[in-house]
N, C-alpha and C positions, 0 to 999 in steps of 0.2 A: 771211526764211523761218523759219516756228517748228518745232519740234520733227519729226523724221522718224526713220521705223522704219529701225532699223540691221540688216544680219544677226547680227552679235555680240550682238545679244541677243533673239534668236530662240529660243523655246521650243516644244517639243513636247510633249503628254502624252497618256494615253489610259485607258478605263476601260470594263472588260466593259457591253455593252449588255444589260437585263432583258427592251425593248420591241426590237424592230426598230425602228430609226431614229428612235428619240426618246430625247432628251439625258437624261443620269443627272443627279440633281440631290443626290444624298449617296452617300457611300460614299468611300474614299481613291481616288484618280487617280495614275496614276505617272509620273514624266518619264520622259521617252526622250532618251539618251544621242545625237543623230544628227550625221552628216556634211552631209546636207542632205536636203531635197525637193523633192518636186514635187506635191503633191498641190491639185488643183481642179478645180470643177465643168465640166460641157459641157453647152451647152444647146441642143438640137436647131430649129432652125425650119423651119416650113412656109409656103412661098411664097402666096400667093391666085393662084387660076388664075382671078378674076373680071375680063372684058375690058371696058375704059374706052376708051372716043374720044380722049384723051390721051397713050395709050401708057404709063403711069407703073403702077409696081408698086402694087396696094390697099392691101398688106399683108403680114407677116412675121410669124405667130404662131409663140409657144413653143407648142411639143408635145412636147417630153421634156427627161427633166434627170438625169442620172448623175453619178458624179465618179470620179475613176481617179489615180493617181497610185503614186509610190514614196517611200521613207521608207531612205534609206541610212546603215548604222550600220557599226562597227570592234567586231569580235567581243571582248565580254565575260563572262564567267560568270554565270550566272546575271541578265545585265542582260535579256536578250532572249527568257525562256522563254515566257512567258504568248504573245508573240507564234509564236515555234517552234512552240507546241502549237497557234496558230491555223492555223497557217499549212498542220499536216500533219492539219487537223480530228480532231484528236484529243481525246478528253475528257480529259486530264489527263494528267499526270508520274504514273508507278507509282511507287510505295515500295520504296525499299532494302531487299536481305537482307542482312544482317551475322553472319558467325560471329566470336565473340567470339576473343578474345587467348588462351583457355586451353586454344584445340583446337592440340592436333598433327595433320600432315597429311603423307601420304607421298606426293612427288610421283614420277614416274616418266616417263623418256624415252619412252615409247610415247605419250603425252600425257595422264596419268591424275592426279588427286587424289584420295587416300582418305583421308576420315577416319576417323582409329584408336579414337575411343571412342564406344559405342552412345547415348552421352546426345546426341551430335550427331546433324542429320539435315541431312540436302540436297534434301527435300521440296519447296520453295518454289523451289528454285531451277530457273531455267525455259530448257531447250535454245532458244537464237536470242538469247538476251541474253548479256550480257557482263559481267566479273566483274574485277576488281582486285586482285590479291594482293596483300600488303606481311607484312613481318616475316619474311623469310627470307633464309637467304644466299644463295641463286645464281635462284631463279625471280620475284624482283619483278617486276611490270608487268599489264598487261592479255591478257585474252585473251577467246574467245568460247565460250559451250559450246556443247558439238556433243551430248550427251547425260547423262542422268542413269541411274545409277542406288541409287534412295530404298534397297534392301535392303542392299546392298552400300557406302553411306555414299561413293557412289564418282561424281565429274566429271569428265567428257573432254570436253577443249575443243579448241578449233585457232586459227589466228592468233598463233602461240605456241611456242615450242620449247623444253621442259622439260626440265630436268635430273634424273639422279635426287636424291632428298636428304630427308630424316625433317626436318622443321621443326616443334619447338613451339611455342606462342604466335603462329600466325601468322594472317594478318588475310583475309580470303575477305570481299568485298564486292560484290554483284550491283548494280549501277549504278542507278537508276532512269532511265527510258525512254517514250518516245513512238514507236507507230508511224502509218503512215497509216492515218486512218478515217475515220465517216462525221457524225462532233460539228460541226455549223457555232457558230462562236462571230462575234458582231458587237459594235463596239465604238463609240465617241463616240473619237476622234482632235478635241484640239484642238491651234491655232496661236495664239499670247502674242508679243505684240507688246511686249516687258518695257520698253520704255523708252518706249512709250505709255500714255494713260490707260485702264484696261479696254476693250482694244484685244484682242478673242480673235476667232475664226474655228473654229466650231465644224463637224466633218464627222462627218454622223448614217451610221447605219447601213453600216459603215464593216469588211468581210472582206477576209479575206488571200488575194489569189486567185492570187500565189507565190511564193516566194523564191527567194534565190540566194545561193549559199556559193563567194568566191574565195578560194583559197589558193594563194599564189604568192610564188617565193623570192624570200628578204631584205625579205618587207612584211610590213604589217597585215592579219592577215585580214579580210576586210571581208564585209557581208551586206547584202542586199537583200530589201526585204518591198515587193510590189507588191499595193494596194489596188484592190480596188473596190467604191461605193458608192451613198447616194443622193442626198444632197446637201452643198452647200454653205453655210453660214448665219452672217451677222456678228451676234457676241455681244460682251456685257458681263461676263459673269459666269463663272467656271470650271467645268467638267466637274465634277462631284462637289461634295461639299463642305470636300476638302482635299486633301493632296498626302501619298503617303508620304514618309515618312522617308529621305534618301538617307543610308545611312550602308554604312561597311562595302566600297567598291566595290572591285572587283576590279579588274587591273590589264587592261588588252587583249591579247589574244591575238596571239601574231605565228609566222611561219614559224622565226625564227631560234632555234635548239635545245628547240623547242617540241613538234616535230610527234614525237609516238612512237611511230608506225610508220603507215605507208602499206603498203595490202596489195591485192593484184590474184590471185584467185582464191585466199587464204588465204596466200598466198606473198609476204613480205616486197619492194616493190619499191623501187627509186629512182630519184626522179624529183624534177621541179621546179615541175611548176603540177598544180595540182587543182582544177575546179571542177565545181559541181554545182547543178543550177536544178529547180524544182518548178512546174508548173502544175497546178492545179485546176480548169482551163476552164471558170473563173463567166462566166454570162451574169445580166443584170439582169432581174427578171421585172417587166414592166407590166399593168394590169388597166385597164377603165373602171373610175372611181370618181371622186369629188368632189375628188382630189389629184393636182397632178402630180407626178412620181418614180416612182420604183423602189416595189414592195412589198415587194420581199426582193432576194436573189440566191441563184441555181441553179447548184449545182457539178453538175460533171460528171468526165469519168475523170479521177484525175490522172496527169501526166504528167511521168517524170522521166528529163533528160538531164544530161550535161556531159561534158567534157572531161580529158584526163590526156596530160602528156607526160615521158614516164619513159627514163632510157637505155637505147638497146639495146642489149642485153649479149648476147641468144639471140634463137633464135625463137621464144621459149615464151609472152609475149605476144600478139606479132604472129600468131602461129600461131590464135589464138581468133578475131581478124579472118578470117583467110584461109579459114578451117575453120568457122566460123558457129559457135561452138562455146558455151555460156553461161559464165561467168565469176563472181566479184564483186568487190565493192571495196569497202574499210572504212577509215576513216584516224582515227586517235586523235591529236589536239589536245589541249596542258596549256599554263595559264599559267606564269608565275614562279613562284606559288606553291603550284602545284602541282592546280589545278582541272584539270579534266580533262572533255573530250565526245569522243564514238566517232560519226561520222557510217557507218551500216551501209548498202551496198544489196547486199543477199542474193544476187540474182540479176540479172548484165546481159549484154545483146548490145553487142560493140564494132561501129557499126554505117559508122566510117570510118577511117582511117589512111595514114599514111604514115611510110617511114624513108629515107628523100632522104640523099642526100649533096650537101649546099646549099651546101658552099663549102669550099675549105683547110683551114679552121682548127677546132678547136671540138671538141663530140662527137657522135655519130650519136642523134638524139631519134626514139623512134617517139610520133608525135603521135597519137591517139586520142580518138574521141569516142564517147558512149557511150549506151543508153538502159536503163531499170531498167524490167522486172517482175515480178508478183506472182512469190515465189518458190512454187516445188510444194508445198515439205514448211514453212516457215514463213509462209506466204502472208501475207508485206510483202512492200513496195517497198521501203520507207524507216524507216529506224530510229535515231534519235537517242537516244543515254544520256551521263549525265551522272554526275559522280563529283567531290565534292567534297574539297579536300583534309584 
């Protein structure tokens, strides 16, 4: 037997599509770091209903052709954004605000930041994003603003419990950020058979129709981007005409003394699983025309749910279930080295639960599942920022 494809040297890549579902043929392609796949075509067929004196079937035509699949990776920084921002059809990662090292800033217990000299401003920075502090003795970390005001050089935020304290040189950095919207991006996803002879498997026209973010004690954060497209087509030759540069990569994300801060209605919780899933509810659009496949794909609402099982200590959780009440939920994620993402949903209904006493031993988990909408006064759903170290 000669030569056979191994999984150990399975590659995946991919690169912005210009056309709807036709292959890029320059420009850099980027690997992707993955756990594994599933992604391939489905080819619909249609029976002949033409009656023979033999009994025997005519015929079995193709009549349609889609492809669908998942792409599972171990959360990295900045490995998987191009796909994040497909995923929540976004047109792109917003641009960091940085106040420099040479402002002082008066923080104060009511949950205020002011800064103290007129040449600063807080103009850019925008109520519903989320902001970094560092260079102080007692308020480092993250928080979210709840409001500006540009006159008064003055931030109130929440997620966050301030101390009072005059801090010079201290570092104010507004994240940059994706929220949901209405950018469809399509891509050329290839499959490298690396230990074959130009052995690729290219999938055209190829959207992110969801994701899913597990976080769960003592693991890898892990994520899932669920495809769908048009087809599927055996190549020679690579997506693009090169590969970026992997240099620089950051370490994976994991639960163990990573997560800094879990937060359930602005209030600090603890708990031990978090997850959070996205759907886009693409359907594949088909037309008459001289081609079979897909012409595109049509998103529709998205839809965001998951899950949270946090100790119960009160009823001040469970109480949101019981009472229909709205809520949110935000959890900030850092590597080792100090990377950092805030996954934000503004506004959710907890829409099931339980807190059982399930056995002897252990402690009392209220298990909760959850759904995110448009919030009233920041109208997202979903809000991912990012914060480099």
């Amino acid at each position: 037997m000669g030569t056979r494809a191994k999984n150990s040297r399975g590659q995946l890549a991919y690169i912005k599509e210009v056309e709807y579902g036709k292959k890029v043929t320059s420009g850099a392609a980027t690997k992707l770091k993955f756990t594994g796949e599933s992604l391939k075509q489905s080819n619909e067929y249609t029976d002949s209903n033409e009656i023979r004196d033999d009994r025997q079937l005519a015929g079995a035509e193709l009549t349609g052709i889609s492809t669908s699949g998942n792409i599972n990776m171990e959360l990295r920084y900045g490995a998987e954004d191009d796909l994040l921002a497909a995923g929540l059809f976004s047109a792109g990662w917003s641009s960091p605000v940085t106040i420099t090292s040479t402002t002082t800033a008066v923080f104060a217990a009511i949950g205020t930041i002011t800064l103290t000299s007129a040449s600063d401003s807080v103009a850019s920075f925008v109520p519903g994003s989320w902001i970094k502090i560092s260079n102080t003795a007692s308020n480092n970390g993250y928080a979210k603003i709840a409001a500006v005001d540009v006159a008064t050089r003055m931030i109130t935020v929440s997620h966050k419990v301030l101390v009072d304290e005059t801090a010079p040189g201290v570092s104010i950095i507004q994240g940059s950020q994706i929220v949901n919207g209405v950018t469809q991006t399509s891509f050329n996803l290839q499959r490298k058979y690396s230990d074959l002879t130009n052995a690729f498997v290219t999938f055209l026209g190829q959207v992110v129709k969801g994701l899913s973010l597990n976080v769960a004690l003592k693991s890898i954060i892990t994520t899932v981007f669920d495809f769908v497209g048009k087809c599927e087509q055996d190549d020679t030759s690579q997506i693009g005409s090169s590969y970026t540069p992997v240099s620089n990569v950051n370490p994976v994300m994991k639960t163990t003394a990573s997560i800094k801060g879990l937060f359930s209605g602005g209030e600090k919780t603890s708990a031990t699983d978090f997850t959070v899933a996205l759907d886009n509810s693409c359907q594949v659009a088909d037309e008459l025309n001289d081609e079979i496949g897909p012409i595109g794909v049509d998103e529709g609402t998205v839809i965001v749910t998951g899950s949270l099982k946090a100790y119960f200590a009160s009823n001040s959780l469970y109480s949101k279930y019981l009472n229909d009440a709205n809520s949110s939920l935000a959890i900030v994620i850092a590597d080792k080295l100090g990377n950092a993402y805030v996954i934000d949903l503004p506004s959710v209904k907890y829409t099931d639960g339980n807190r059982t006493i399930q056995n002897k031993d252990g402690s009392v988990m209220a298990d909760m599942q959850f759904k995110a909408t448009a919030d009233d006064v920041e109208n997202v759903t979903i809000r991912l920022v990012k914060f480099p170290v």
